[in-house]
MINUTI-336700 format. One record per residue (C-alpha): residue number from 1; residue in one letter; x, y, z. Coordinates in Angstrom, 1 decimal, padded with zeros to 4 digits. Layout:
// MINUTI-336700
 num residu      X      Y      Z
 NUM      A      X      Y      Z
...
***
This chain:
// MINUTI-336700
 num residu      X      Y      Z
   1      X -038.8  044.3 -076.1
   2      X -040.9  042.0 -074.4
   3      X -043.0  043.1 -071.2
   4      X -041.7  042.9 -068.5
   5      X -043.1  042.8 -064.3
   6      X -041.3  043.5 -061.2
   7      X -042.5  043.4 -057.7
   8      X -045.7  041.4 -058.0
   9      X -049.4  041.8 -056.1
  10      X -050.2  038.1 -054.7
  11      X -051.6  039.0 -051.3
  12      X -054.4  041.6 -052.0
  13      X -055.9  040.1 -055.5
  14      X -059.2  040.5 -054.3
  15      X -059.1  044.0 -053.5
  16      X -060.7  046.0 -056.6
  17      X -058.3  048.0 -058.4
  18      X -058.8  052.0 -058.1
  19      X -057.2  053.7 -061.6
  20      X -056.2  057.4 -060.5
  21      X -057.6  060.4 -062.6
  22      X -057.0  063.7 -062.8
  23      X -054.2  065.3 -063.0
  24      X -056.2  068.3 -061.8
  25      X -056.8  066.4 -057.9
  26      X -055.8  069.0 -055.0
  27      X -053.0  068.0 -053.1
  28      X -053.3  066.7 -049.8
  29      X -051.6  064.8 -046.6
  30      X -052.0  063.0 -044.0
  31      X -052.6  064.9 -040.8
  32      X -050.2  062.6 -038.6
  33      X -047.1  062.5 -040.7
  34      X -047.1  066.5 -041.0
  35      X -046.7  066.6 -036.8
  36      X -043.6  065.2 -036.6
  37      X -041.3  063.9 -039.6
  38      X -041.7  060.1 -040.2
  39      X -039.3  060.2 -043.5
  40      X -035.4  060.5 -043.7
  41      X -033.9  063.4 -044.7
  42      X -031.1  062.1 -046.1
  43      X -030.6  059.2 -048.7
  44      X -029.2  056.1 -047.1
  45      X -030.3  056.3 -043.6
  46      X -030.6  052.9 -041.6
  47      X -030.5  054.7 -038.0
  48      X -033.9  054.4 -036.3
  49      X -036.3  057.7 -036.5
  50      X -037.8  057.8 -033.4
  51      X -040.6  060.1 -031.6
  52      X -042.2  059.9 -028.2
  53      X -044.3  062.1 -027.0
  54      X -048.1  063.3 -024.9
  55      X -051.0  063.8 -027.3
  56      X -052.5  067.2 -026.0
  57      X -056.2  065.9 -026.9
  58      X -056.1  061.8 -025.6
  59      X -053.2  062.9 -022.8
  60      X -052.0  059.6 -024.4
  61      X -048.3  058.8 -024.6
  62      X -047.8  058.1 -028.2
  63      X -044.9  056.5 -029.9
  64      X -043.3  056.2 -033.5
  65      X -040.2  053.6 -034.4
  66      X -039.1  054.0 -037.7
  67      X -036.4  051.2 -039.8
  68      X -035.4  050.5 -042.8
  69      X -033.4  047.5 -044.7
  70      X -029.7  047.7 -045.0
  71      X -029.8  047.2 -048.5
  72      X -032.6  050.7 -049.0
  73      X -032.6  052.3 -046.2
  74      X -035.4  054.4 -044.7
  75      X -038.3  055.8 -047.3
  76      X -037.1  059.7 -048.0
  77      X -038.8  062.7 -047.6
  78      X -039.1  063.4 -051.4
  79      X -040.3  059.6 -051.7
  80      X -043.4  060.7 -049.5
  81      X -044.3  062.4 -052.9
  82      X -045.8  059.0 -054.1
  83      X -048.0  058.8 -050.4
  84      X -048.9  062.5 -050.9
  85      X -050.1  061.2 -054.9
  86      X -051.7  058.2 -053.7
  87      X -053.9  060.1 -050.7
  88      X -055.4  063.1 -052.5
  89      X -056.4  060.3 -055.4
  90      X -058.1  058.8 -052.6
  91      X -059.8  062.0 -051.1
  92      X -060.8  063.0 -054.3
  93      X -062.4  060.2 -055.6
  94      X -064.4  059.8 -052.2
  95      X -065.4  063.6 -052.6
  96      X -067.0  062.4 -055.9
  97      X -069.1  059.5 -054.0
  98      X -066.3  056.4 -055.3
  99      X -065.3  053.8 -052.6
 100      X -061.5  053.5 -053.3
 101      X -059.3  050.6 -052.4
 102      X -056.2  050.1 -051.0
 103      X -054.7  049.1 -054.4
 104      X -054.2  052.0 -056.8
 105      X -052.9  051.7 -060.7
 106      X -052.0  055.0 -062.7
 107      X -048.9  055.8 -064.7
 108      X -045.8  057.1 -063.9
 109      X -046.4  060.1 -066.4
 110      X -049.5  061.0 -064.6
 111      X -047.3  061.1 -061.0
 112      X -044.6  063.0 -062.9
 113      X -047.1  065.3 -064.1
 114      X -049.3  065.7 -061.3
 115      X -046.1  066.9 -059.5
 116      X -045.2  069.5 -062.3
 117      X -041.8  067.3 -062.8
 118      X -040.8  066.1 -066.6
 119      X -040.2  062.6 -066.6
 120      X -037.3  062.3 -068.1
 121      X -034.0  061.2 -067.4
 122      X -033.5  059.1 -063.7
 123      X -036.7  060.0 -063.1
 124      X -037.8  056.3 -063.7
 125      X -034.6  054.7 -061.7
 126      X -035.8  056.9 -059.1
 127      X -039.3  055.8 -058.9
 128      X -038.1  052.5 -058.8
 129      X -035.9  052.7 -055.8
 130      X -038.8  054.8 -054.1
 131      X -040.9  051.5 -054.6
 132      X -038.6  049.7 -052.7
 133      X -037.6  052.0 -049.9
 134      X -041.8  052.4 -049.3
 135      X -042.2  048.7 -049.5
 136      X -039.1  047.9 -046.7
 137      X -039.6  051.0 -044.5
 138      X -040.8  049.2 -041.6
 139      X -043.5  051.3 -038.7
 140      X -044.1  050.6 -035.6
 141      X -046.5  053.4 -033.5
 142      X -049.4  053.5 -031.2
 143      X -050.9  056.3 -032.8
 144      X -054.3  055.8 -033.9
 145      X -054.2  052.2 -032.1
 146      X -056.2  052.8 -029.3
 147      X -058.7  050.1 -028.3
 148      X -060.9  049.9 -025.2
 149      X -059.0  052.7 -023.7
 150      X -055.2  051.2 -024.0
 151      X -052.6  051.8 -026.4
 152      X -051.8  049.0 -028.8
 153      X -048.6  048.9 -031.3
 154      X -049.3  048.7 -035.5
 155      X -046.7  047.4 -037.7
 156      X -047.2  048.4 -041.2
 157      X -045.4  049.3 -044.4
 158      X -046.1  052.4 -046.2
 159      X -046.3  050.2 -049.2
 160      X -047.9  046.2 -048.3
 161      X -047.2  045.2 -052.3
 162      X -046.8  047.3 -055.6
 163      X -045.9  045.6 -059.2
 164      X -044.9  047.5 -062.2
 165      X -044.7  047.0 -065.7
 166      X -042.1  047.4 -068.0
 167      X -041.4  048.1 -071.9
 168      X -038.5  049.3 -073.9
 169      X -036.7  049.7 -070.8
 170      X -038.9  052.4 -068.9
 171      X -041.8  052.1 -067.0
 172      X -045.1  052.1 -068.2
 173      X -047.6  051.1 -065.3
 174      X -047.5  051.1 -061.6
 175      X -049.8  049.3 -059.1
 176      X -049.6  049.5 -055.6
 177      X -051.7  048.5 -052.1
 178      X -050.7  050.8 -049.6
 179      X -051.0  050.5 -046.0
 180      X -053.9  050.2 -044.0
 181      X -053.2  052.3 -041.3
 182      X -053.3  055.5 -044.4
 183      X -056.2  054.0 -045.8
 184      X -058.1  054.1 -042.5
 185      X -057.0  057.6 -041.6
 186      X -058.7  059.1 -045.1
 187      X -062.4  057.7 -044.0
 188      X -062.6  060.4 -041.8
 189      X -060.9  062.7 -043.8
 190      X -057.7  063.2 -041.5
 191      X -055.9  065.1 -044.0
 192      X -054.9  068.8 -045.5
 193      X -054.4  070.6 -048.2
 194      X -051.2  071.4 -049.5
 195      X -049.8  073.9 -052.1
 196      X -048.8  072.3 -055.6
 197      X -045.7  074.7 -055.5
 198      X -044.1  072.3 -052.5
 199      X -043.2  069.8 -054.9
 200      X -040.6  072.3 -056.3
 201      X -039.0  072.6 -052.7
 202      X -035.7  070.9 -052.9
 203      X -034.4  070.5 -049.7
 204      X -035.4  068.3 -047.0
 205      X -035.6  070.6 -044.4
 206      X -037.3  072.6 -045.8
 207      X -039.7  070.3 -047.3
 208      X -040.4  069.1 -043.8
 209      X -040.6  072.6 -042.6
 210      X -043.4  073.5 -045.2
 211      X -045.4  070.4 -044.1
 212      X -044.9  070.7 -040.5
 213      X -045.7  074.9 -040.6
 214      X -048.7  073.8 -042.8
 215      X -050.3  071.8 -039.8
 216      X -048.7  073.9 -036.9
 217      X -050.5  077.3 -038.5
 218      X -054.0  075.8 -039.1
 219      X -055.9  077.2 -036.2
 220      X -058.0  079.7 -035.8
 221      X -055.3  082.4 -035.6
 222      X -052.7  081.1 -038.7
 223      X -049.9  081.3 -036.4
 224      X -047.4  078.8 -034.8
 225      X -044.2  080.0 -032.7
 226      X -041.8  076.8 -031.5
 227      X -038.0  076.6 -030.1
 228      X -035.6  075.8 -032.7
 229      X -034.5  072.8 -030.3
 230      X -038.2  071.5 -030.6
 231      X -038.4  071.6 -034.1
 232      X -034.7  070.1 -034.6
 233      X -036.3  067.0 -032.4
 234      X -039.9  066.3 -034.5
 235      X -037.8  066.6 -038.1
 236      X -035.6  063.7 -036.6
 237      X -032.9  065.1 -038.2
 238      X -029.0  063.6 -038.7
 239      X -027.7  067.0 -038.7
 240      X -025.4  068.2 -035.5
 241      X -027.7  070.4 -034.1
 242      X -026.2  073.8 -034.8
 243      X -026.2  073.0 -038.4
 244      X -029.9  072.1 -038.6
 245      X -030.2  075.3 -036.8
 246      X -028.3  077.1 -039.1
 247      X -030.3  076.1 -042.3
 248      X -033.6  077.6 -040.3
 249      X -031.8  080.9 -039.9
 250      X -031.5  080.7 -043.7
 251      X -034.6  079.8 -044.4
 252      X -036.1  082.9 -042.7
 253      X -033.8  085.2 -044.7
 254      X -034.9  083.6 -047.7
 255      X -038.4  083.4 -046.6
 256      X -040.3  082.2 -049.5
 257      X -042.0  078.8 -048.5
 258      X -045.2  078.8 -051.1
 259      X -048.0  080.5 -048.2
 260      X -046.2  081.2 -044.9
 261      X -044.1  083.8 -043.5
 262      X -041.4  083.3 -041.2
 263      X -039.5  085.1 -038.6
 264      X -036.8  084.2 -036.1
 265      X -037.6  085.2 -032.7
 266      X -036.0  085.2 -029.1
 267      X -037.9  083.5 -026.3
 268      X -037.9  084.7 -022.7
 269      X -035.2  082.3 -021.9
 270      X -033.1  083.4 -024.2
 271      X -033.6  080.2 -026.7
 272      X -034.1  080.7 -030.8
 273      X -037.4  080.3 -032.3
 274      X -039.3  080.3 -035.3
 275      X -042.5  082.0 -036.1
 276      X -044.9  080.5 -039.0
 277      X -047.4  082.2 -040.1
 278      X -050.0  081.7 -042.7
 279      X -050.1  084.4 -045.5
 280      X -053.7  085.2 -046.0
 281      X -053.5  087.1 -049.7
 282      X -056.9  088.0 -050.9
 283      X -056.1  090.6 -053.3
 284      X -057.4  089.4 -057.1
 285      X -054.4  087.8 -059.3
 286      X -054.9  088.9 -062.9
 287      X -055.3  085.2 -065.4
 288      X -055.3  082.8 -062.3
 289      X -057.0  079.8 -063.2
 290      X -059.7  078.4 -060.7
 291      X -057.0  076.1 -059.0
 292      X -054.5  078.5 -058.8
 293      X -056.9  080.7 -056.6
 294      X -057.7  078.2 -054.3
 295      X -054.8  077.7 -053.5
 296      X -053.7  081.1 -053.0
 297      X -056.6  082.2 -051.8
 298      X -057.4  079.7 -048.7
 299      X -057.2  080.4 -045.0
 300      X -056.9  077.9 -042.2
 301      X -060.6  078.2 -041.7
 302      X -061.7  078.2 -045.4
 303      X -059.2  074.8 -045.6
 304      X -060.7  073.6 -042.9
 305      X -064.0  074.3 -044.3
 306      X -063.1  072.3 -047.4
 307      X -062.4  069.1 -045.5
 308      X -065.6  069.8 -043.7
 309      X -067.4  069.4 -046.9
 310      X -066.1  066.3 -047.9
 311      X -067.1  065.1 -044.2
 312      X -070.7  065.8 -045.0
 313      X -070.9  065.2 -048.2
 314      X -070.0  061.5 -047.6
 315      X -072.8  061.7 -044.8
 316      X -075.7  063.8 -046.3
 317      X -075.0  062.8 -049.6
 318      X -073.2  065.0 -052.8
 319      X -076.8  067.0 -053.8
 320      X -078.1  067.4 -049.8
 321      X -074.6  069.1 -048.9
 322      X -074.2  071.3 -051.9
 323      X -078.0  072.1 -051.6
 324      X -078.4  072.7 -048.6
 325      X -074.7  072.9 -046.4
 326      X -072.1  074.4 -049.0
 327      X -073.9  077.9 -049.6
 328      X -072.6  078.9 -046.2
 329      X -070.2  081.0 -045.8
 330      X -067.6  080.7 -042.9
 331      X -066.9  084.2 -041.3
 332      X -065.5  083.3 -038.1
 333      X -064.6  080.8 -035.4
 334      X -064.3  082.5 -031.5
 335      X -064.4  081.0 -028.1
 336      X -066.0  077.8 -029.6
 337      X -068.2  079.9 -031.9
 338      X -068.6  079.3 -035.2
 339      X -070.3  082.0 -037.0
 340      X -071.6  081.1 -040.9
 341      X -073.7  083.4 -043.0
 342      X -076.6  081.9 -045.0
 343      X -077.4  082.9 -048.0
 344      X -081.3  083.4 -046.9
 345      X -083.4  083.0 -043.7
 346      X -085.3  079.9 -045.0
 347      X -081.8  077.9 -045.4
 348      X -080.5  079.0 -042.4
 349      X -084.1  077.6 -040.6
 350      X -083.3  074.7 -043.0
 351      X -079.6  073.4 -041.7
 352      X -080.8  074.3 -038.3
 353      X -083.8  071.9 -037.9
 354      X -081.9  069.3 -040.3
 355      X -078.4  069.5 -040.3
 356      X -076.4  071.4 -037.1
 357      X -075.9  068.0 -035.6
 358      X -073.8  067.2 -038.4
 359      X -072.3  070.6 -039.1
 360      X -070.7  070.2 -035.5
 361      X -069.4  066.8 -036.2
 362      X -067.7  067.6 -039.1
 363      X -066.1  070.7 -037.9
 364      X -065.0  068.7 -034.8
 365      X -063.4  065.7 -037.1
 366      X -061.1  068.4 -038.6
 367      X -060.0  069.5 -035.4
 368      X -062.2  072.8 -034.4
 369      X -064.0  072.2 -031.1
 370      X -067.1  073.8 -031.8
 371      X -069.5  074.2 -029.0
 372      X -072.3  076.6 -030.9
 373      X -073.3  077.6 -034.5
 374      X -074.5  081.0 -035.1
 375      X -076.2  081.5 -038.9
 376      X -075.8  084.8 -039.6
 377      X -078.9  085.7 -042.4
 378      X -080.1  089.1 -044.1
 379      X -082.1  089.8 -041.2
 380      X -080.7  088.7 -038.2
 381      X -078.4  085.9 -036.3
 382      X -079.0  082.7 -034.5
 383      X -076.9  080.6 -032.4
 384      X -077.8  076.9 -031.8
***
C-alpha cells in the first residue's frame, strides 16, 4: 500500500525535529496537571472542566477552563499517557545536555512499549483518536501567566500540530509539536517522577488519584490528608457525588496504588477523608534491576533530590555536578534545614565556597524552601 499522511506539520517547520530514545527514560509529569485534574474522566465529555482557586505561594487567584470539540470531546485521562511520553523524553534528553524542541518524532511501538502495553489490536485507532482529542482540547488558565505582577489568560492546545504516517493500514510514525505552555514548564524542571506500574491503572479515578496523591505526599513528611468533597471538586468529576465517593471507599479497601497507602478517616466535623501516604520500602528486593529499585526505593526527598540534579546539572554543567554536587547524600530536611552528608571534608569545603548558592536554588525550584545547608562530613557539621 502506498504511504500514506494524516494531520500535517505546516506551522512549526522550522523547529528541529527531537527523535525520542530510550525505552528505558523514567517517567515523569507535569507538576501543574497532577494538582488538580485537567483531563476527562470519561470518554465523550463536551461539558466544561473548570477550577478556580488561591495559590498558597503567589496568594494569586488562579483559573483553568477546559473544552473540547463536539465531534471529540475533551482529551481523556488515559490520553495524557502520550503528554506523560512526550515530557519525560524531554527531561531526559535535557538531563543528558540535548536542547529538545517542541516537535517530537518516535514510533508508536516505542510509546506502546514504553508504557509496557502490546500494540496490538485498537491500540492504533486509539492512538489516532488521542491525536485528535489532544489537538482540539482547547485551555484557557492564568496559571503560570503572570507578568509584571498581574494575571494574564493563555490559550493553548495540548497538541499545536502532529502528522503521522501510514502503511499497510497501521501506523508507522508519529510527529507532534506540543504546546508551549508544557514546553516552558520543563526548563525549570517543574515536573515528577512517576511509577511505570501507573500505566497499568485502569480506572480514571484512580488514575487521577495516583497522580494527584503523588504530588499531595511529596513533602517533607510523605503524607497528605484531604475531605473527600475536596478531592471530588479538583478530579472535576461527572459522577453524582456519592458515587465518586463511593469508588474512594473502594479504593482504600483495595489499597494497592503502586507506592502509597491509603486510609479513610473522619474529620472533626464529622466529613470523610482520605489519607495518602507515601510507602517508603527500603528493604533489598532479590533480582531488581537498577530501574526497578529506583523506583521502589525513592522517597519524597530522594525524588526531589533527583529533580534537583537535573537543575544543576543544566547550570554547573554534567561533569561539575556529578563531581562535585551528586556525591551528597540527602539525610534530612527540618525547619528549613537541609542536612547532606559529604563524602569527605575537602568536598564539603568545596560545594560550600563554590556551589551552596546553587544548591539552594535548585532545592527551592522543586518546591523546598530552604533557608540553610548543613554538610554533614567524617569529622564534623557545618551549616551555611
Amino acid at each position: 500500500m502506498a504511504r500514506v499522511v494524516e494531520g500535517g506539520i505546516e506551522k512549526h517547520q522550522d523547529l528541529k525535529r527531537f527523535m525520542a530514545s530510550s525505552a528505558n527514560v523514567t517517567v515523569k509529569d507535569q507538576m501543574d496537571l497532577m494538582s488538580r485534574c485537567w483531563f476527562s474522566l470519561t470518554s465523550n465529555r463536551t461539558d466544561a472542566i473548570e477550577h478556580e482557586f488561591i495559590d498558597a505561594r503567589t496568594k494569586r487567584t488562579e483559573t483553568v477552563r477546559i473544552t473540547g470539540s463536539g465531534e471529540h470531546g475533551i482529551a481523556t485521562i488515559h490520553d495524557q499517557d502520550l503528554l506523560i511520553f512526550v515530557i519525560s523524553q524531554w527531561i531526559d534528553a535535557k538531563r543528558v545536555g540535548l536542547e529538545p524542541t517542541r516537535r517530537i518524532s518516535f514510533t508508536p511501538y516505542q510509546f506502546f512499549i514504553w508504557m509496557g502495553k502490546a500494540p496490538q489490536g485498537t491500540a492504533y485507532s486509539r492512538l489516532r483518536e488521542a491525536l485528535h482529542r489532544l489537538k482540539t482540547t482547547n485551555i484557557e488558565t492564568t496559571i503560570r501567566s503572570q507578568n509584571s505582577g498581574r494575571n494574564r489568560m493563555k490559550q493553548f492546545s495540548w497538541i499545536s500540530e502532529w502528522e503521522i504516517t501510514e502503511e499497510d493500514g497501521k501506523i508507522r510514525g508519529v510527529e507532534v509539536v506540543l504546546a508551549e505552555w508544557l514546553f516552558e514548564s520543563i526548563q525549570g524542571f517543574h515536573v515528577l517522577t512517576l511509577d511505570k506500574r501507573y500505566f497499568d491503572i485502569a480506572g480514571p479515578v484512580e488514575r487521577w488519584l495516583y497522580l494527584y496523591a503523588s504530588k499531595a505526599t511529596g513533602g517533607p513528611s510523605g503524607q497528605w490528608k484531604e475531605t473527600f468533597q475536596s478531592l471530588y471538586r479538583k478530579s472535576a468529576s461527572q459522577q453524582a457525588y456519592k458515587h465518586y465517593a463511593n469508588t474512594l471507599r473502594k479504593l482504600v479497601n483495595k489499597n494497592d496504588l503502586a507506592g502509597l497507602r491509603l486510609e479513610r478517616r473522619t474529620s472533626a466535623d464529622g466529613k470523610d477523608m482520605l489519607c495518602m501516604e507515601r510507602t517508603a520500602k527500603r528493604v533489598a528486593v532479590a533480582a531488581a534491576t537498577k530501574e526497578q529499585l529506583l523506583l521502589i526505593e525513592q522517597t519524597p526527598l530522594e525524588m526531589a533530590w533527583e529533580n534537583a540534579l537535573d537543575i544543576l546539572r543544566q547550570q554547573l554543567g554534567e561533569a561539575t555536578a556529578n563531581s562535585w554536587v551528586k556525591p551528597l547524600h540527602v539525610v534530612s530536611f527540618e525547619n528549613g534545614t537541609l542536612t547532606c552528608r559529604a563524602p569527605t571534608k575537602f568536598v564539603a569545603s568545596w560545594v560550600e565556597s563554590r556551589y551552596l548558592s546553587q544548591l539552594r536554588n535548585a532545592w527551592k525550584a522543586v518546591g523546598y524552601n530552604v533557608k540553610n545547608i548543613a554538610l554533614a562530613t567524617p569529622r564534623g557539621k557545618s551549616v551555611a
